[in-house]
C-alpha angles and dihedrals in degrees: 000000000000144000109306114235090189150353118284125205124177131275087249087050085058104051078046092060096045083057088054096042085051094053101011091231122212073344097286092121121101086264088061110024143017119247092254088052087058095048093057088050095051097038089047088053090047089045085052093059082040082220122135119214117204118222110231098170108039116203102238103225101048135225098259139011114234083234091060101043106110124233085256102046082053092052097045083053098044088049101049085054099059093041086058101059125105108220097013085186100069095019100053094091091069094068080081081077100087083189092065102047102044089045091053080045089057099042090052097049087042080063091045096051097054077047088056089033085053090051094040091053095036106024139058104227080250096066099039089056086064098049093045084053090054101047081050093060088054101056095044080052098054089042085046100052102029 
């Protein structure tokens, strides 16, 4: 494998993303976000479950170009990585692999991205807005009290 030159999503990720452009929907269409935004939402969706997808039919042209990836999509890659691994101690030498992070970036926004699929097809982005709060509140709680 070499050296990646962007982020890849699947084929079915990218019909996915032409139904959002076309309603914006929740504003994570190109009238709302930029494609590295989306990303960070989907991956962060995909790093919650803490379930990596695996993408069988990789859309050709990518999702994003390594030129256009921004300093804090990298980060937030870079640092999911790192979160995700199970002894960061002996394993942190292999965030040096760019392979390796951007593939566990790309599984966890593949994930992301049937999650979105699931609330495009079942929720109105109002609706969606209220569950995201609460999950949000949850998860303030558990920090809170742990």
């Amino acid at each position: 494998m070499g050296v990646p030159d962007r982020l890849n999503y699947s084929t079915k990720a990218k019909q996915l993303l032409e139904k959002i452009d076309e309603e914006n929907y929740f504003g994570l269409g190109l009238k709302g976000s930029t494609r590295s935004e989306l990303f960070l939402f989907a991956m962060s969706l995909g790093a919650e479950t803490n379930r990596k997808t695996e993408i069988t039919h990789p859309y050709s042209g990518g999702l994003i170009l390594e030129k256009s990836i921004d300093s804090k999509t990298k980060a937030l890659m870079y640092a999911q990585y790192i979160a995700s691994l199970e002894d960061p101690d002996s394993g942190l030498d292999s965030i040096r692999n760019k392979s390796l992070v951007y593939k566990a970036a790309e599984q966890y926004a593949n994930t992301g991205f049937e999650i979105i699929a699931n609330y495009f097809d079942t929720k109105k982005a109002e609706d969606l807005v209220w569950d995201l709060f609460l999950e949000l509140d949850a998860q303030y709680d558990k920090i809170i009290h742990s």
